[in-house]
Residue frames as qw, qx, qy, qz and C-alpha x, y, z in Angstrom:
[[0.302, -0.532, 0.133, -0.779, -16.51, -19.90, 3.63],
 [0.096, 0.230, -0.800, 0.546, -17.23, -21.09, 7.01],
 [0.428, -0.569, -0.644, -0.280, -20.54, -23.25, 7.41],
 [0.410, -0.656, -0.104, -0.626, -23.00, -22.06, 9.85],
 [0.844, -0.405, -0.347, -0.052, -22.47, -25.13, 12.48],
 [0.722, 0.207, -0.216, 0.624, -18.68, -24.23, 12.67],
 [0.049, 0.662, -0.042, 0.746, -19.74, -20.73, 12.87],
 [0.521, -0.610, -0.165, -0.574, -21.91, -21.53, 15.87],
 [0.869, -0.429, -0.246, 0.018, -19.65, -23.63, 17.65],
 [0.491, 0.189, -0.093, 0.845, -16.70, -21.00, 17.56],
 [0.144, -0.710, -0.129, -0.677, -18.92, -18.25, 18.37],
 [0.535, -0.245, -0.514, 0.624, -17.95, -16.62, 21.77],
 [0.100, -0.921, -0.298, -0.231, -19.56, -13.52, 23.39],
 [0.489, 0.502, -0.375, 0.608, -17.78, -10.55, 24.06],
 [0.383, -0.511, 0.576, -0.511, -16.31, -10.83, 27.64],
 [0.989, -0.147, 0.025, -0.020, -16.15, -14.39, 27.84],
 [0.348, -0.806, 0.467, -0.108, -13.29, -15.58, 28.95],
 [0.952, 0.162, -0.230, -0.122, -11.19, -18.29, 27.44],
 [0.652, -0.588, 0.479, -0.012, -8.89, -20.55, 29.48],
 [0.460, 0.423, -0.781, -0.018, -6.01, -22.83, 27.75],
 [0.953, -0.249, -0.168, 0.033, -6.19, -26.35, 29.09],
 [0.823, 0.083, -0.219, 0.518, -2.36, -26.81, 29.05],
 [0.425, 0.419, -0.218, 0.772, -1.22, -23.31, 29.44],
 [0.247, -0.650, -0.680, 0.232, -3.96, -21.83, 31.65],
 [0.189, -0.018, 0.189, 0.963, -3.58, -18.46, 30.18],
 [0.238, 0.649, 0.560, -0.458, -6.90, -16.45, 30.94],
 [0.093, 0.335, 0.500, 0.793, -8.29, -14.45, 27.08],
 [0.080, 0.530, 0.368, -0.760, -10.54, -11.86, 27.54],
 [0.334, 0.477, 0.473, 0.662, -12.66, -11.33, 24.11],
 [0.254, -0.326, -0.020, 0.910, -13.31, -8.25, 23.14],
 [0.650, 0.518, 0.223, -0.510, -14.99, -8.79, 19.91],
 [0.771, 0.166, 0.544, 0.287, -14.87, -10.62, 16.73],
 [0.182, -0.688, 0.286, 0.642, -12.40, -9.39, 14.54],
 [0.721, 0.322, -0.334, -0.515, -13.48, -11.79, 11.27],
 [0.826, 0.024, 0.541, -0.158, -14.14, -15.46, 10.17],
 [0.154, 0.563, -0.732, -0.352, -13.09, -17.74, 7.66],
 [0.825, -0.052, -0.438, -0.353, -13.30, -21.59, 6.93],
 [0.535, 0.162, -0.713, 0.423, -11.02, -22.71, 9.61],
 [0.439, -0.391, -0.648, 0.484, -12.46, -20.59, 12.56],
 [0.046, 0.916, 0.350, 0.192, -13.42, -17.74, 13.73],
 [0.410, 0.145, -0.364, 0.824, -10.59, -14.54, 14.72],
 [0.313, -0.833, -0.443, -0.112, -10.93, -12.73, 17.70],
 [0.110, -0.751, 0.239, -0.605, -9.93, -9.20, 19.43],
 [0.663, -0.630, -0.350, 0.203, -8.79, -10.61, 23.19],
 [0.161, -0.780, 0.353, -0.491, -6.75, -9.05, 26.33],
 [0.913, -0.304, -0.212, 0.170, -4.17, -10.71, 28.12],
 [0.610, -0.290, -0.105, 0.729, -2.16, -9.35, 30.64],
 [0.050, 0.810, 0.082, -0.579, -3.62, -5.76, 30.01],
 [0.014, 0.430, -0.570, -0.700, -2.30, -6.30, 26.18],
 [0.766, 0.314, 0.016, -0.561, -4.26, -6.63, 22.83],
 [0.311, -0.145, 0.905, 0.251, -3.70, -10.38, 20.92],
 [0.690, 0.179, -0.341, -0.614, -5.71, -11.84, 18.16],
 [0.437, -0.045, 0.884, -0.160, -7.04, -15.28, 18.82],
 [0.641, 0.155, -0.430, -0.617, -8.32, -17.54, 16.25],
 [0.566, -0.104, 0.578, -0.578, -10.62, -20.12, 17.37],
 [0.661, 0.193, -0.403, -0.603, -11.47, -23.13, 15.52],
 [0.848, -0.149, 0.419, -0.287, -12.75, -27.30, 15.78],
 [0.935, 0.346, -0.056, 0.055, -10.47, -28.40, 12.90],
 [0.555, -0.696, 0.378, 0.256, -7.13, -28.99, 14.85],
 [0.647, 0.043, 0.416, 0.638, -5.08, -30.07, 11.33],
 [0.155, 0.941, 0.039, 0.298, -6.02, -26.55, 9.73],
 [0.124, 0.932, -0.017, 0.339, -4.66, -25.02, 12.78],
 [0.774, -0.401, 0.342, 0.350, -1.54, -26.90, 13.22],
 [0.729, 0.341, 0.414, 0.425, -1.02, -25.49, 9.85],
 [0.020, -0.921, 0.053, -0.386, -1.67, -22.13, 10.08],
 [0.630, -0.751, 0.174, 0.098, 0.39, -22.22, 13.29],
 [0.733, -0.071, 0.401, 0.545, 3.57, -24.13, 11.34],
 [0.335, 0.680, 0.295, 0.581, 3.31, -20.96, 8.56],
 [0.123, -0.939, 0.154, -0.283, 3.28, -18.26, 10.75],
 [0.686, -0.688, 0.133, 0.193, 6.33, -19.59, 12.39],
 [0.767, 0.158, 0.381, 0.492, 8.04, -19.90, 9.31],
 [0.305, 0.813, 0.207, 0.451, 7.11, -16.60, 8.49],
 [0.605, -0.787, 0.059, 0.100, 8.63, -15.71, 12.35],
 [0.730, -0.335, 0.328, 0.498, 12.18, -17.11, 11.01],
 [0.524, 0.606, 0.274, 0.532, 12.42, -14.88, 8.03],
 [0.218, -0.532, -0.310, 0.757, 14.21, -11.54, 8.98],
 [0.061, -0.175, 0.195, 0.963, 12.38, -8.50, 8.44],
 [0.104, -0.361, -0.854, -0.361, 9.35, -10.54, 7.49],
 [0.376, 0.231, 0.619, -0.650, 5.70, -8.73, 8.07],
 [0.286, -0.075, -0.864, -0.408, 4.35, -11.22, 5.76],
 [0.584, -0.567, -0.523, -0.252, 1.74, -12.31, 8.67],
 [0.467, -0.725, 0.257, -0.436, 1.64, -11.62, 12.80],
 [0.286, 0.367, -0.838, 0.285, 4.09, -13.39, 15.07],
 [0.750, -0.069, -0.657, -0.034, 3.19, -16.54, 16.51],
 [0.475, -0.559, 0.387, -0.558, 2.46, -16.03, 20.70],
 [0.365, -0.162, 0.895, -0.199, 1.15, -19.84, 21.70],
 [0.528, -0.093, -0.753, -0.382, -1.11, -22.63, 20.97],
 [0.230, -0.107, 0.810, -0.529, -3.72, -24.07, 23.44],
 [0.226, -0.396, -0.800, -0.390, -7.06, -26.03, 23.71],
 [0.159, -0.160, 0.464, -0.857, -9.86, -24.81, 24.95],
 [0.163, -0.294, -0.942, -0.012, -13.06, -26.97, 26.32],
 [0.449, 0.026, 0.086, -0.889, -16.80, -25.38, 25.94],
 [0.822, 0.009, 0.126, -0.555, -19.80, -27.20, 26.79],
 [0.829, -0.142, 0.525, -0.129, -17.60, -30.15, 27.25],
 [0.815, 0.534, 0.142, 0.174, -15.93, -30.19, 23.68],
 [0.390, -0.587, 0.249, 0.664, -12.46, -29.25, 23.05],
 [0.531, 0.781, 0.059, 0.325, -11.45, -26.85, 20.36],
 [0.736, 0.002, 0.074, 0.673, -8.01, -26.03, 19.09],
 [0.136, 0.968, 0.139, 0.159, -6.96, -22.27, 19.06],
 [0.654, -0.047, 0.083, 0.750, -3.62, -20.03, 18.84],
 [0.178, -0.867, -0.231, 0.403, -2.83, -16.90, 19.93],
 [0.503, 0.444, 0.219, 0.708, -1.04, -14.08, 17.39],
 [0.224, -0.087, -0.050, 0.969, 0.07, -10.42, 17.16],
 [0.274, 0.819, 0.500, -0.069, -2.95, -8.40, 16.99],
 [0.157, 0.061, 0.309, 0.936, -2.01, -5.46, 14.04],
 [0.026, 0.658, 0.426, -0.620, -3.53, -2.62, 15.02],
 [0.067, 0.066, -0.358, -0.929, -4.69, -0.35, 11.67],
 [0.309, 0.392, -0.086, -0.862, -7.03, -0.05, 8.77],
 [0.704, 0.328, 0.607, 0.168, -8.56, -2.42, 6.57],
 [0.295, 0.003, 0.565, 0.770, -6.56, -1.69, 3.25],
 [0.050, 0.714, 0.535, 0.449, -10.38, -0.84, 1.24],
 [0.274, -0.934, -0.227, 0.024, -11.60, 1.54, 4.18],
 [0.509, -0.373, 0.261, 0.730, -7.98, 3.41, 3.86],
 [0.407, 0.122, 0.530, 0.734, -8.16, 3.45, 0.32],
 [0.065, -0.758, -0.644, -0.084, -11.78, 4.88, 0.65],
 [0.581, -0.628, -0.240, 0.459, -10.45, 7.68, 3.08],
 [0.332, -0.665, 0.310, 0.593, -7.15, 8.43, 1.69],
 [0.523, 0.630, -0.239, -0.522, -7.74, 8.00, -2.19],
 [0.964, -0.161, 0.203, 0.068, -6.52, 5.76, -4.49],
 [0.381, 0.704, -0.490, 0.346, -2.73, 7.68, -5.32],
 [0.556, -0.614, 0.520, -0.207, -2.14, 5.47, -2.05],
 [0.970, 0.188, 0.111, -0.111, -2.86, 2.24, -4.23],
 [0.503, 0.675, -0.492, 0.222, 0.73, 2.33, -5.97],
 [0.001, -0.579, 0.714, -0.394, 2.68, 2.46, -2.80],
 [0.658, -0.344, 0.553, -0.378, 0.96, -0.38, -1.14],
 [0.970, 0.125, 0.148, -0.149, 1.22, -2.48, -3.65],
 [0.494, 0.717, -0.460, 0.174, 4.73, -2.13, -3.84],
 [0.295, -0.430, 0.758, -0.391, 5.07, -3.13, -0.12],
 [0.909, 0.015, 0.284, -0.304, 2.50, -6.15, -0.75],
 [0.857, 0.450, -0.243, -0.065, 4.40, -7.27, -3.77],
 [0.078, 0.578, -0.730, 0.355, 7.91, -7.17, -1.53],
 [0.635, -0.219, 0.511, -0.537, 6.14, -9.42, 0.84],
 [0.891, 0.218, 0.260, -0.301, 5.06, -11.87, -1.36],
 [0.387, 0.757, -0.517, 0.099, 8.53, -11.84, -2.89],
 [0.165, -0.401, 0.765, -0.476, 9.79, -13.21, 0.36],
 [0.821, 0.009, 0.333, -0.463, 6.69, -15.26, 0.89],
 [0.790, 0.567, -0.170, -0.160, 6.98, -16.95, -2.79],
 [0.310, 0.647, -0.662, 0.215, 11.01, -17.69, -2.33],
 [0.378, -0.321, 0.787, -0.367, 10.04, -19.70, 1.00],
 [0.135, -0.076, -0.959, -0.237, 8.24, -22.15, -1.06],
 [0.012, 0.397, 0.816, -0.420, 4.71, -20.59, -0.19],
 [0.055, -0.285, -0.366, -0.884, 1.60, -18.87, -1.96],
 [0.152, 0.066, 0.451, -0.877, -0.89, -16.93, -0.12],
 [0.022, 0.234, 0.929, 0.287, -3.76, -17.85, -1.87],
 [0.173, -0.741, -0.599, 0.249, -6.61, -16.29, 0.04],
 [0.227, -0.119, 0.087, 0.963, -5.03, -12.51, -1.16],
 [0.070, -0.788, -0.481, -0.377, -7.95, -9.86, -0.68],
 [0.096, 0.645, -0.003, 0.758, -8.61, -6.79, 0.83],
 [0.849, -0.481, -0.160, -0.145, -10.14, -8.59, 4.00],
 [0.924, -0.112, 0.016, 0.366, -6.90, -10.33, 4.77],
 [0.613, 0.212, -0.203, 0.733, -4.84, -7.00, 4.60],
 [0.312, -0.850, -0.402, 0.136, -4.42, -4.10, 7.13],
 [0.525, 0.628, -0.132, 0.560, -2.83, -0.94, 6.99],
 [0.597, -0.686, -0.285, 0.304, -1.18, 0.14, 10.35],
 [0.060, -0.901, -0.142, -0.406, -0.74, 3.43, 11.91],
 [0.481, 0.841, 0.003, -0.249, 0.60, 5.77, 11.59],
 [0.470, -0.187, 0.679, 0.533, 3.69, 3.54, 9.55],
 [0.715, 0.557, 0.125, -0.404, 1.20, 3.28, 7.10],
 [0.040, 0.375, -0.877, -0.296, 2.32, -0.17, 6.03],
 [0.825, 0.037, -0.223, -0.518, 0.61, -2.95, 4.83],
 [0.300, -0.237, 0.873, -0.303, 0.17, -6.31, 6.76],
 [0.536, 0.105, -0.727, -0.416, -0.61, -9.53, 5.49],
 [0.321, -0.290, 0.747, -0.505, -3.22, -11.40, 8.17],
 [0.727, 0.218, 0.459, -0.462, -5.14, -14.48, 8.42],
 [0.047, 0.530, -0.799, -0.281, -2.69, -17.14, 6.86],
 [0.740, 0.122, 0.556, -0.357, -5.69, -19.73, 6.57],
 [0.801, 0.561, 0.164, -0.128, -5.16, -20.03, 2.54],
 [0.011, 0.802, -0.570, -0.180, -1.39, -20.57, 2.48],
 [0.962, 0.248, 0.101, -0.057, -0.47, -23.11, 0.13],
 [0.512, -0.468, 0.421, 0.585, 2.99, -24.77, -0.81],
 [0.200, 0.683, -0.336, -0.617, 3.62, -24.38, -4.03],
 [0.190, 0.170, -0.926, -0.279, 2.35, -26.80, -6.63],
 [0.033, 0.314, 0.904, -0.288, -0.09, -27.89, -4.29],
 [0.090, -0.671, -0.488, -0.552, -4.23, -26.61, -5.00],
 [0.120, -0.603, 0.023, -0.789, -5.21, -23.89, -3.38],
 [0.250, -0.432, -0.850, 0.167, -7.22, -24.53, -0.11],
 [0.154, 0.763, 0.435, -0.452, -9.16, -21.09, 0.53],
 [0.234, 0.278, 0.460, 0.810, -10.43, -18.67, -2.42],
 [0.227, 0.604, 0.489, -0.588, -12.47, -15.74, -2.94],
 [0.552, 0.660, 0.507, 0.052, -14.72, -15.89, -6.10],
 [0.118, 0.980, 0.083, -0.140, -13.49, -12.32, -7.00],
 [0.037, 0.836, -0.528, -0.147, -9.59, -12.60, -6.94],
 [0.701, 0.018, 0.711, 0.054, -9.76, -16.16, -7.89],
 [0.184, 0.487, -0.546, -0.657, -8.23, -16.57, -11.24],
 [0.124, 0.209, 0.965, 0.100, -9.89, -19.99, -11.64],
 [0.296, 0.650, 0.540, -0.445, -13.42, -17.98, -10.92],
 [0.398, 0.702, -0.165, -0.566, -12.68, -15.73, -14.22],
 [0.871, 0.453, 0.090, 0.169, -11.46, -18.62, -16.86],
 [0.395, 0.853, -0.316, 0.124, -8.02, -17.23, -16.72],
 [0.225, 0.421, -0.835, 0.273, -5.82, -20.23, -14.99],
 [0.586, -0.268, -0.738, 0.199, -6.02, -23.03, -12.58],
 [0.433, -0.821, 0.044, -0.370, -6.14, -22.96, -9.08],
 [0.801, 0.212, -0.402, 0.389, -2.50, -24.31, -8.82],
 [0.231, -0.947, -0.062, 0.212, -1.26, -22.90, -6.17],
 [0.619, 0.314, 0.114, 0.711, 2.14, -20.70, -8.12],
 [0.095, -0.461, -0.214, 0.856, 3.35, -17.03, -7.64],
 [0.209, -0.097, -0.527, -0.818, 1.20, -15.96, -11.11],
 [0.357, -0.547, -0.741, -0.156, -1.96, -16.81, -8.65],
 [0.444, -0.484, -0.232, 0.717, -0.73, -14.53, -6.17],
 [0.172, -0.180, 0.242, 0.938, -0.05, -11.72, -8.95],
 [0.220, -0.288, -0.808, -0.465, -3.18, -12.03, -10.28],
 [0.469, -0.591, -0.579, 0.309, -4.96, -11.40, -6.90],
 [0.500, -0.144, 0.087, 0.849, -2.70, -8.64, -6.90],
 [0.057, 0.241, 0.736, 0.629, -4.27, -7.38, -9.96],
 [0.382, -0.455, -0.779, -0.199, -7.51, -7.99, -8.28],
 [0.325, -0.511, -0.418, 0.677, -6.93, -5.96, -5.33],
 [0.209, -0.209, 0.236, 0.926, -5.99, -2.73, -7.58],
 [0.324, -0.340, -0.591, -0.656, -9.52, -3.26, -9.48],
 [0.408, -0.765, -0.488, 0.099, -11.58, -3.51, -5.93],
 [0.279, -0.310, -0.328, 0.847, -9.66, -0.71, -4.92],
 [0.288, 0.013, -0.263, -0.921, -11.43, 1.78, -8.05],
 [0.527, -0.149, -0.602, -0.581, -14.21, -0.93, -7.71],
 [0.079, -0.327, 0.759, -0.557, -14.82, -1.10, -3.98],
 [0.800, 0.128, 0.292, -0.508, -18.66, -2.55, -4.17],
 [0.563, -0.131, 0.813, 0.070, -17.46, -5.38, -6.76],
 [0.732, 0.339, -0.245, -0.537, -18.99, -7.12, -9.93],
 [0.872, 0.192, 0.407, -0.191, -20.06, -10.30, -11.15],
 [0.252, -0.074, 0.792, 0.551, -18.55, -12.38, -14.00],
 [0.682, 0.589, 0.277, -0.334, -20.88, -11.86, -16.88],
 [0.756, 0.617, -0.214, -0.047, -19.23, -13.41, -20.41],
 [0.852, 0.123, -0.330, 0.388, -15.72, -14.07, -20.99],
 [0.622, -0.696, -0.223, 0.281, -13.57, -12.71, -17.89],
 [0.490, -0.402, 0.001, 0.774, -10.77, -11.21, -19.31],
 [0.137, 0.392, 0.410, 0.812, -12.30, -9.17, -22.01],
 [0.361, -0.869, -0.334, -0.062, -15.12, -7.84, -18.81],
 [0.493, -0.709, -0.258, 0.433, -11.80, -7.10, -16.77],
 [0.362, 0.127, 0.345, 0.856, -9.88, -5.28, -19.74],
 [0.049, -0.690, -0.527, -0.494, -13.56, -3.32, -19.93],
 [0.505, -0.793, -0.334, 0.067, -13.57, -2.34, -16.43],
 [0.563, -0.382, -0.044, 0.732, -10.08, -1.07, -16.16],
 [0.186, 0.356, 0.454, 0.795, -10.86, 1.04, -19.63],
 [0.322, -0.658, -0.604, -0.313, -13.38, 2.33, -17.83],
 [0.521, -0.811, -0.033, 0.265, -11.68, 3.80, -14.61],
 [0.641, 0.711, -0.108, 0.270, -9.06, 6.50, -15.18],
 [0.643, -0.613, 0.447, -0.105, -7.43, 5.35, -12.03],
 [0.929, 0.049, 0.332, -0.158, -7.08, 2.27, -13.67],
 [0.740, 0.670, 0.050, 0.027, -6.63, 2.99, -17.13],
 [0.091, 0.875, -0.465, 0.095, -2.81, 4.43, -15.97],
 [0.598, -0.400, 0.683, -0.129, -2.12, 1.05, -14.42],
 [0.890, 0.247, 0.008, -0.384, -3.48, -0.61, -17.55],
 [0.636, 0.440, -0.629, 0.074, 0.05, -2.45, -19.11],
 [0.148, -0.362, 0.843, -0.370, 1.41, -3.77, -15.40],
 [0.641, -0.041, 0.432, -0.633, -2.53, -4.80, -14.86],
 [0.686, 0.481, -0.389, -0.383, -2.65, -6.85, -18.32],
 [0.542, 0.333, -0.753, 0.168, 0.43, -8.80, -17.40],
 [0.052, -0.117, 0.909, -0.398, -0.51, -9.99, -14.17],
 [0.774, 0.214, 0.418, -0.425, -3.93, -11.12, -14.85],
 [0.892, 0.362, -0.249, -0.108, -2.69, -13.09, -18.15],
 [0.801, -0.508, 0.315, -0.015, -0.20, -14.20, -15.96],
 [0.743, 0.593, -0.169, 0.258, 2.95, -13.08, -17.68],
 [0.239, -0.731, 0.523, -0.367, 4.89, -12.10, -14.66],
 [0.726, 0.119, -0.623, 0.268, 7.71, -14.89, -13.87],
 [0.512, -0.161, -0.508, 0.674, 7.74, -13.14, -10.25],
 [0.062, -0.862, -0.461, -0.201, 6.94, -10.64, -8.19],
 [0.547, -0.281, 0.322, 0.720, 10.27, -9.31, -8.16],
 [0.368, 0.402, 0.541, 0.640, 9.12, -8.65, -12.06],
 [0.110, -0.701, -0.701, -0.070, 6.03, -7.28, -11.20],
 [0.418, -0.785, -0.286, 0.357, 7.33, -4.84, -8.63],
 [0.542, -0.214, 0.227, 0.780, 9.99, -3.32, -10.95],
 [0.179, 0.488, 0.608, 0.600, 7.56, -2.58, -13.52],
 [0.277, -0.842, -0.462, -0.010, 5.46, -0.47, -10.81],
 [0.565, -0.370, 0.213, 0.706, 8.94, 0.93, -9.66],
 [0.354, -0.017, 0.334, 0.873, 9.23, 2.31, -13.07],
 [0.148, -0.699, -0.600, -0.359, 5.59, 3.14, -13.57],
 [0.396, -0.782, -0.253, 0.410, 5.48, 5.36, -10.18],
 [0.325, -0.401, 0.226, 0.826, 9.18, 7.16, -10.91],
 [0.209, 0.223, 0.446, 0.841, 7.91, 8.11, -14.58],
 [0.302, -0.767, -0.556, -0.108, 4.10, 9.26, -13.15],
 [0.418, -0.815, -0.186, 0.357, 5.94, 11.54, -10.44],
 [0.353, -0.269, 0.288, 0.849, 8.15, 13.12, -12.96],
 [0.125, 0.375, 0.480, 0.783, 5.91, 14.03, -15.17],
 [0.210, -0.858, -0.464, -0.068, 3.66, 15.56, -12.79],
 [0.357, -0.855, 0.101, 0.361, 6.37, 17.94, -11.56],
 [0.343, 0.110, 0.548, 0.755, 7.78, 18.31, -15.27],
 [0.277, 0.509, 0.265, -0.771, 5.97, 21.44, -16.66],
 [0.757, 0.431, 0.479, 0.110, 4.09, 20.76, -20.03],
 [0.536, 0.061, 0.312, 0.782, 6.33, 22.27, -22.92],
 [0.077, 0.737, 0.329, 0.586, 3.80, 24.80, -24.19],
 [0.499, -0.862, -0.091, 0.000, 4.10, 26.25, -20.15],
 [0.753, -0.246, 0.165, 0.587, 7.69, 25.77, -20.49],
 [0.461, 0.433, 0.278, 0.723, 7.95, 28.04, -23.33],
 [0.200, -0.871, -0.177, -0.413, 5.64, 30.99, -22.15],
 [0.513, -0.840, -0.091, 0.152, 7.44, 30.93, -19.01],
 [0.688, 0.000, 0.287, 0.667, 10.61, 31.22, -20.63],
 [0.396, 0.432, 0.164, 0.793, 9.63, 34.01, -22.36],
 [0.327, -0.878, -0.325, -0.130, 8.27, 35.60, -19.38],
 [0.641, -0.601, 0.039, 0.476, 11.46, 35.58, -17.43],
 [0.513, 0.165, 0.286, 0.792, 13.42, 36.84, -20.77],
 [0.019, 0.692, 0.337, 0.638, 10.94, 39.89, -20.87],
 [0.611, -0.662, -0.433, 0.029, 11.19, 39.99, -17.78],
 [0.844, -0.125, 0.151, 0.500, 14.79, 40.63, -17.68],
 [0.344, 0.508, 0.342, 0.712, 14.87, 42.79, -20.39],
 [0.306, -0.889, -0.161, -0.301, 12.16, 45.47, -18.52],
 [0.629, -0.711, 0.137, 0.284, 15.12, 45.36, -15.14],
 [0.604, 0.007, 0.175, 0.777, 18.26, 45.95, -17.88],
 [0.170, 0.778, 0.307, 0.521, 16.23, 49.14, -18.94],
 [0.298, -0.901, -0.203, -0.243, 15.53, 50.45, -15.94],
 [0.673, -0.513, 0.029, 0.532, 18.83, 49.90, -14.59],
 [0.538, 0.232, 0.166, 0.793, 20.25, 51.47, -17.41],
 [0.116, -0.877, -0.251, -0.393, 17.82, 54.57, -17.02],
 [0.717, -0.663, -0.205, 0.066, 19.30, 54.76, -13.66],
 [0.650, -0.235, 0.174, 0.701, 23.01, 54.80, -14.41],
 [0.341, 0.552, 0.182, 0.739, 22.53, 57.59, -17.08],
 [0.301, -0.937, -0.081, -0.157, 20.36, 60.01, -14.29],
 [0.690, -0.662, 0.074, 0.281, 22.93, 59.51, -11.82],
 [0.620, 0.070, 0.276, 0.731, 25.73, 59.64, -14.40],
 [0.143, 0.748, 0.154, 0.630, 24.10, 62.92, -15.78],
 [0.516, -0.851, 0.033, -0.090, 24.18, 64.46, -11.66],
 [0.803, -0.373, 0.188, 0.425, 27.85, 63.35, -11.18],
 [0.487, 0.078, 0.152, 0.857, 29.29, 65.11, -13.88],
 [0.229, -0.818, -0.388, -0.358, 27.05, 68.32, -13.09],
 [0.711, -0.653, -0.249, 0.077, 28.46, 67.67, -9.71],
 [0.737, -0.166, 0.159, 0.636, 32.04, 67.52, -10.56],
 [0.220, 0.658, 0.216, 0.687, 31.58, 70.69, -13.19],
 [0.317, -0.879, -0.149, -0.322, 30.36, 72.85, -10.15],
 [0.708, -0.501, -0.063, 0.494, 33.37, 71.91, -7.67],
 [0.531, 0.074, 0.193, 0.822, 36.14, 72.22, -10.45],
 [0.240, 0.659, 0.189, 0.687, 34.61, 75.73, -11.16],
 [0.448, -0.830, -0.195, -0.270, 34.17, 76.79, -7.84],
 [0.565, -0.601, 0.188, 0.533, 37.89, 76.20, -6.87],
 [0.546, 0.231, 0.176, 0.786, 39.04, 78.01, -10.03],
 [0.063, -0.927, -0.159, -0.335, 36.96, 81.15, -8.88],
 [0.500, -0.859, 0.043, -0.103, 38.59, 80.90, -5.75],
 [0.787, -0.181, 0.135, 0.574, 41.80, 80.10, -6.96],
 [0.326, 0.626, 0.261, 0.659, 41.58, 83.13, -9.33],
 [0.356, -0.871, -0.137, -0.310, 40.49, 85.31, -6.05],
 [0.815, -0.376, 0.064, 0.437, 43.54, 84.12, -4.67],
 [0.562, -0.040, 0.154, 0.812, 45.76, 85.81, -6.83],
 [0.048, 0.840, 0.263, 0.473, 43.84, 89.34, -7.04],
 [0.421, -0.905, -0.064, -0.025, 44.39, 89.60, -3.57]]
C-alpha cells in the first residue's frame, strides 16, 4: 500500500492543473480515481476528453508500468489494461515527479455491478477475465495485484477491464504488489512466485468476494476456512469443483480453467430450461388427455352432422319421387 508521505506528495486538488515539462500538455483533474504503491490515479480532461493519469515520485515503477501497457497495446484484440497515450514529468513545489497518461474506462467497479446486478453475472465475467489473462499469461506476464479494485465493468458492453497494471510481474519473478485477501501466500496455500496458478487463484478469490463482498480474516488453516465459506454460500456451493482446483492450484492454465466454467455454465443453463421429469410426465399426460377430450368431441360432431345429412338427402330423394309420381298422373 502506498505510505502516507508518497500519498501526500502525489496528492493534487481537483482543478489543478498539471503541465508536462517536455510535452506541455495542459491536465485538468477532476478527481482521484484510486491509489496504490506506485502513485496515485487520477480522473483528468484534455482537449475536452476524459484520460486517466497516474501520478507518482518513483520514476523506475513507472517506466514499468508504462513498458507493460505498451506491450499489452501490441497484442491484437487485447483489453487486458488501457492504451498507453504519453509519458511526461511534472514539477510541484520545485520537485519533479514522473507521470503517464492512459485510456480512462468508463464503467462500474466489478463488486458495485455485482451488488446491483446479482451474482448470475459472476460466471460470465469470469469467463472474459480468464480470456484475458490467457493472453496476458502467454506474453510472459502475471497480473499479480488481481482484485475487484483493479477491475471495471464498462457500459453498456458490459465487459470487463483489467486497470492499474502496477503489480505486473514476469513470470518466475516475486510478485511486487499483493492484496492480503487474494494473496495465495496470505492463506498458506503457495508462494508468491509470480506463475499463472497465482493469477487463478485470485481468480478464485474474486468469485468468493463477489458472495462475500465485506470480506473475512484468516482465522486457522486457510484452505479448510475457504472450503467452509464456499459450503456455506449457495452461490458458491455450485461453483464448488472449478473453485477447489484453482485455489489448490491444479489448473496448468487458464485456458483449463475457462473450459471447465464453459462446461459448468452450458450444463447450469440446460438444466434450468430442462423441465424436472416428474413435470415432464404430468405434462405429458395432460396433453394426451387433452387430446383425447378434442377426438371426442370431434367425433360427436361428425355423427350430428352425419345424422342431418342423411335426413337431408332422405327428404330430397322423396320429394322428387312425389313429384315424379305427379308427373305421370297428369
Amino acid at each position: 500500500m502506498m505510505n502516507n508521505t508518497l500519498r501526500n506528495q502525489c496528492k493534487t486538488l481537483p482543478g489543478s492543473v498539471i503541465t508536462g515539462k517536455w510535452h506541455k500538455n495542459n491536465y485538468k483533474i477532476i478527481k482521484e480515481l484510486g491509489f496504490g504503491a506506485n502513485g496515485i490515479v487520477y480522473l483528468a480532461e484534455n482537449n475536452r476528453q476524459y484520460v486517466a493519469l497516474k501520478l507518482s515520485d518513483n520514476g523506475v515503477s513507472i517506466i514499468s508500468e508504462m513498458n507493460i501497457l505498451k506491450a499489452f497495446s501490441k497484442v491484437q484484440g487485447s483489453v487486458l489494461g488501457p492504451s498507453f497515450l504519453e509519458a511526461d514529468d511534472y514539477v510541484k513545489n520545485g520537485k519533479t515527479m514522473p507521470f503517464y497518461v492512459m485510456e480512462y474506462i468508463k464503467g462500474d467497479g466489478y463488486l458495485d455491478f455485482i451488488q446491483k446486478k446479482g451474482t448470475s453475472w459472476m460466471g460470465v465475467f469470469m469467463l472474459q477475465l480468464l480470456s484475458s489473462l490467457s493472453v496476458l499469461h502467454k506474453q510472459g506476464w502475471i497480473f499479480g495485484d488481481l482484485k475487484p479494485e483493479n477491475l471495471i465493468v464498462t457500459l453498456p458492453a458490459y465487459k470487463v477491464r483489467c486497470i492499474d497494471v502496477g503489480g505486473t510481474t514476469l513470470t518466475g519473478r516475486s510478485i511486487k504488489e499483493f492484496t492480503e485477501f487474494f494473496d495465495r501466500g496470505y492463506w498458506g496455500m503457495g508462494s508468491r512466485k509470480a506463475d499463472p496458478q497465482y493469477d487463478l487463484f485470485a481468480v478464485a478469490m474474486i468469485m468468493i468476494n463477489s458472495s462475500y463482498p465485506k470480506r473475512f480474516q484468516k482465522k486457522g488453516e486457510g484452505y479448510t476456512q475457504l472450503k467452509e465459506m464456499i459450503k456455506q454460500n449457495k452461490d458458491l456451493l455450485t461453483y464448488q469443483p472449478i473453485l477447489d482446483k484453482a485455489l489448490s492450484g491444479k489448473y496448468s492454465s487458464a485456458d483449463e480453467m475457462r473450459n471447465d466454467l464453459i462446461g459448468f455454465l452450458s450444463r447450469h443453463s440446460s438444466k434450468k430450461k430442462a423441465p424436472v421429469s416428474g413435470q415432464t410426465g404430468n405434462a405429458s399426460k395432460t396433453r394426451q388427455a387433452r387430446r383425447a377430450q378434442n377426438y371426442k368431441q370431434k367425433s360427436r360432431i361428425k355423427r350430428k352432422y352425419g345424422a342431418l345429412e342423411t335426413v337431408l338427402l332422405v327428404t330430397i330423394v322423396s320429394l322428387l319421387y312425389i313429384l315424379y309420381i305427379y308427373g305421370q298422373l297428369l
